[in-house]
C-alpha positions in Angstrom: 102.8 123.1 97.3 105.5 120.2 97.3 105.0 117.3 99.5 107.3 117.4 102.7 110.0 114.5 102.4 111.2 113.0 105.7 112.9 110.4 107.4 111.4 108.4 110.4 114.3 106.9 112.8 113.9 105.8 116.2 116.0 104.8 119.2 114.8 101.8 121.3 111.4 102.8 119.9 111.4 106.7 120.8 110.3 107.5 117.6 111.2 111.2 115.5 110.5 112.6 112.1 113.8 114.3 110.7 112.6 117.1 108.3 115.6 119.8 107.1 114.1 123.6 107.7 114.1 124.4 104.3 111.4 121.6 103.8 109.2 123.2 106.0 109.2 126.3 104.0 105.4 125.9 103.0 104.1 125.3 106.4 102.2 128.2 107.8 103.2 127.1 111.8 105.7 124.5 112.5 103.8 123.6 115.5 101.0 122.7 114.2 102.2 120.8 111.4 104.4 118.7 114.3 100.7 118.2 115.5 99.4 116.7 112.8 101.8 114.4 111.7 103.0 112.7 115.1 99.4 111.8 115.3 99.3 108.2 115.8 96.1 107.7 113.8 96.0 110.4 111.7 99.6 110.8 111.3 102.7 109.2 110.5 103.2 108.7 114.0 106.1 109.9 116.4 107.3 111.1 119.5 108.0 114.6 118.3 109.8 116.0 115.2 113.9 117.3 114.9 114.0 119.7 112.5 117.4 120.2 111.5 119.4 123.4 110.1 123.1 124.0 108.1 125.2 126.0 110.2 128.4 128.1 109.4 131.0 125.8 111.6 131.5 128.7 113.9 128.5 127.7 116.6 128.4 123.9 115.7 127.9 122.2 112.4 123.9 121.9 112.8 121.3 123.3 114.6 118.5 120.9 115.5 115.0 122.2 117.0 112.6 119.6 118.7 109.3 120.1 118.8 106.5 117.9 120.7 103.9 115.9 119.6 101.6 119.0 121.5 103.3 121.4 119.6 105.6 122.9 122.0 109.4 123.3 121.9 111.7 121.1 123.8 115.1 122.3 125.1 116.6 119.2 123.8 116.4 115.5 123.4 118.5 112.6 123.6 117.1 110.1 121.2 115.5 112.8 118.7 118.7 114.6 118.5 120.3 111.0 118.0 118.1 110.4 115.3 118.5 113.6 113.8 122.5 113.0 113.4 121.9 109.1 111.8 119.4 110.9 108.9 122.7 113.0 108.6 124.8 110.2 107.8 122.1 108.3 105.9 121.4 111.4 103.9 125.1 111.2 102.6 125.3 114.7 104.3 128.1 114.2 107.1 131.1 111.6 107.2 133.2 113.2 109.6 133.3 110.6 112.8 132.4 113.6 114.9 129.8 116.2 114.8 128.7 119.2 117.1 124.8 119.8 116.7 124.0 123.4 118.3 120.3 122.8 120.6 118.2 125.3 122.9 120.3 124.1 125.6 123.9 124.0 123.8 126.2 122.4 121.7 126.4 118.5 122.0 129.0 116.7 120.5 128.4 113.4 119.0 130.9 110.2 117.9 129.5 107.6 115.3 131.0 104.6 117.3 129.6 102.3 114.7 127.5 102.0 111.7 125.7 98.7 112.4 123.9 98.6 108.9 122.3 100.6 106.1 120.3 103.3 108.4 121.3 101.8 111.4 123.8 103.4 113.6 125.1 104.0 117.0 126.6 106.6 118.6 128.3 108.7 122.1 127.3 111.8 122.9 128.6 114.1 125.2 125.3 116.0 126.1 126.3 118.9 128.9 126.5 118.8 132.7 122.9 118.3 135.3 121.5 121.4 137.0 120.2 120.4 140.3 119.7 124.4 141.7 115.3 124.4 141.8 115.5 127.6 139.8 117.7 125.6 137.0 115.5 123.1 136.6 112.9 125.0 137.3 111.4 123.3 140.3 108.9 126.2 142.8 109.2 124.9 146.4 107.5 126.4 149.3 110.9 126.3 151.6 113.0 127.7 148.6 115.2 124.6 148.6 118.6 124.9 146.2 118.2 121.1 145.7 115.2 119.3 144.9 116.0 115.4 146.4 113.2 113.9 148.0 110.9 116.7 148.3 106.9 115.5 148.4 104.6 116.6 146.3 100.9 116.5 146.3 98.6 114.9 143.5 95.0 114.2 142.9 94.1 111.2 140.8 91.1 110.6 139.3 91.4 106.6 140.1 91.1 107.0 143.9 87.8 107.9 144.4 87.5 107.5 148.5 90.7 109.2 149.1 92.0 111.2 146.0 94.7 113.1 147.6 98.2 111.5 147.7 101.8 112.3 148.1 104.5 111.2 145.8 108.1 111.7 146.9 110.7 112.9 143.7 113.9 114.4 143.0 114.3 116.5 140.2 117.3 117.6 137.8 117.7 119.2 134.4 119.6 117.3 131.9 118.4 119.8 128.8 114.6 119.0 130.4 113.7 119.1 133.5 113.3 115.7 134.5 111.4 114.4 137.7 112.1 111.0 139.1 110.1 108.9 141.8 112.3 106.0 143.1 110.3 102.7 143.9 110.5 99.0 144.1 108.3 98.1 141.1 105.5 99.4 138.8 102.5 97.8 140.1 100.2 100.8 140.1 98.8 102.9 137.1 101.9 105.3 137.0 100.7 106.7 134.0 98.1 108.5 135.8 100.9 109.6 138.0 103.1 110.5 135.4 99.7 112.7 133.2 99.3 114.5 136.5 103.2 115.1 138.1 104.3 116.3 134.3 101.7 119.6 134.7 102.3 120.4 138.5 102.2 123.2 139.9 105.3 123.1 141.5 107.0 122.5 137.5 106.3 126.2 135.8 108.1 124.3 132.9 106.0 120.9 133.1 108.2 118.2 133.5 109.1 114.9 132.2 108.3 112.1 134.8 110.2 108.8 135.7 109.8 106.3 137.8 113.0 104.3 138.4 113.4 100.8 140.1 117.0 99.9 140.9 118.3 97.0 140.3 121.7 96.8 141.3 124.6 99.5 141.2 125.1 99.3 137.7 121.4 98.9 136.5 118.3 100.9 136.7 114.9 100.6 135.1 112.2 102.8 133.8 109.1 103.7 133.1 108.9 107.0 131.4 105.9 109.9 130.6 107.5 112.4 128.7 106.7 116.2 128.6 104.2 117.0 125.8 104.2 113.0 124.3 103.2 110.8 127.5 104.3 107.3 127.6 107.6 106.6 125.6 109.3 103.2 125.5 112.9 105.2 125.9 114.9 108.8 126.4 117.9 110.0 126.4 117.2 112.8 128.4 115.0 110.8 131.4 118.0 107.9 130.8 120.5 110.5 131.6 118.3 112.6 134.5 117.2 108.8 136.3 121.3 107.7 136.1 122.3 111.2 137.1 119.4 111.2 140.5 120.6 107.7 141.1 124.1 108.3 141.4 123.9 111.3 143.2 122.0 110.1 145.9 124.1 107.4 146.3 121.6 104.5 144.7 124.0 103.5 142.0 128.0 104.4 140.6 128.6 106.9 138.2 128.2 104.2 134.9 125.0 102.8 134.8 123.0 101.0 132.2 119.2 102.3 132.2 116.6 99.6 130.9 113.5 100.8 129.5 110.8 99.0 127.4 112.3 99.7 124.4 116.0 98.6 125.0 119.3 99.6 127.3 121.3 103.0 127.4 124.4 103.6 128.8 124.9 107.2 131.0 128.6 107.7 132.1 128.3 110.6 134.7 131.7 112.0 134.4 133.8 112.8 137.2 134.2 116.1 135.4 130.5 116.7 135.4 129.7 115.9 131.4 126.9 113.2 130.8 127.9 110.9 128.0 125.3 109.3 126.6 125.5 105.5 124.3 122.4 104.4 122.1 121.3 103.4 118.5 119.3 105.3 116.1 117.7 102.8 113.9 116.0 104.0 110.3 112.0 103.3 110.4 111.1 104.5 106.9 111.2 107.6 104.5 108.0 109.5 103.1 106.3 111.9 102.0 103.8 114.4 103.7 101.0 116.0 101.4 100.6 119.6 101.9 
């Protein structure tokens, strides 16, 4: 069989491999092939994979599928659908200044606001309206609540050893993924441990992806971010969007916010109409070439 070509682009470090479907032709499960190479060692590396598919115009003009480092399917994703429209352009295989890319949760429309350099690119996206109803999201709670702000759940972590029992208070939306967000005033604890063990509650049927969020003033948040099926990520769109959504709505921050991560800033617009619109870069890493 032919080696699978790809294109590796990231945004503020969330890294994807873009791989057109009909490259993936030889592989006997996409799944596992996402496995393999996302794997940091072993791999070429990445936060998941966007596999992307030529559409008729009538739906949207592509159809992009993420899949997880794990192997499983996510509804969508902010930066790996970003990157997934910047190989277009690269590719030579879109000019237009807009495009709608068709996902598991819709049709997102995206606007090349600037080409920066050669494979680098940034872009708005309007990227759908937040759920907040529990079963939306989906969130199980034991009083059947519509809205899931605040609500306590409780975690066992291997790290406390007299007392392993804790609570951790979070409010939950879905932005494309159900996102989960703990509001505090720093990071001084091992929130990854929090993060591993929140994203496979119970209470999410779904999982979730988990992010804590220090405000900074009503204009600024920061993050820290484990994401569903690829654990610690320096950015995402989707927990960029889901932290400025939770913030605004419960009256933290305005409706524009600038979310800081470890990997750089996005800008979320919460719409008075109800659409998230969504700023950031998709830089090119490097193209290759995966043996099969």
């Amino acid at each position: 069989m032919p080696p699978i070509k790809f294109c590796k682009f990231h945004g503020f470090g969330n890294d994807y491999i873009v791989i057109p479907r009909e490259e993936l032709s030889g592989a006997a499960s996409v799944p596992e092939f996402a496995k393999s190479i996302c794997h940091r060692h072993t791999g070429a590396g990445s936060d998941g994979i966007a596999v992307l598919e030529k559409l008729d115009g009538a739906d949207g003009d592509y159809f992009c599928e993420i899949v997880n480092p794990d192997g499983s399917i996510a509804g969508f994703s902010g930066n790996g659908t970003r990157c997934a429209v910047a190989w277009l352009y690269y590719a030579g295989l879109w000019s237009d200044e807009n495009l709608r890319l068709k996902t598991r949760t819709g049709v997102k429309n995206y606007t090349l606001i600037e080409k920066i350099a050669e494979g680098q690119y940034r872009f708005e996206a309007e990227i759908g309206r937040p759920k907040f109803a529990s079963a939306d999201i989906p969130v199980l709670t034991a009083k059947n609540l519509d809205l899931v702000i605040d609500e306590p759940f409780e975690i066992e972590l291997r790290s406390k050893i007299q007392n392993p029992k804790s609570k951790i208070t979070a409010s939950a939306v879905n932005v494309g993924n159900p996102v989960a967000c703990i509001f505090l005033d720093d990071f001084d604890f091992d929130w990854r441990e929090v993060g591993r063990v929140m994203e496979i509650h119970e209470k999410f049927p779904d999982r979730a992806n988990i992010v804590f969020v220090r405000v900074m003033d009503r204009e600024n948040i920061e993050l820290r971010i484990w994401e569903r099926g690829a654990g610690e990520t320096s950015a995402s769109g989707t927990c960029s969007s889901g932290a400025a959504v939770l913030s605004a709505f419960t009256g933290r921050t305005g409706r524009a916010v600038s979310v800081h991560s470890p990997g750089g800033v996005t800008r979320v617009l919460w719409r008075d109409d109800g659409e998230m619109l969504l700023t950031g870069r998709a830089d090119l890493a490097y193209s290759g070439e995966w043996p099969m």
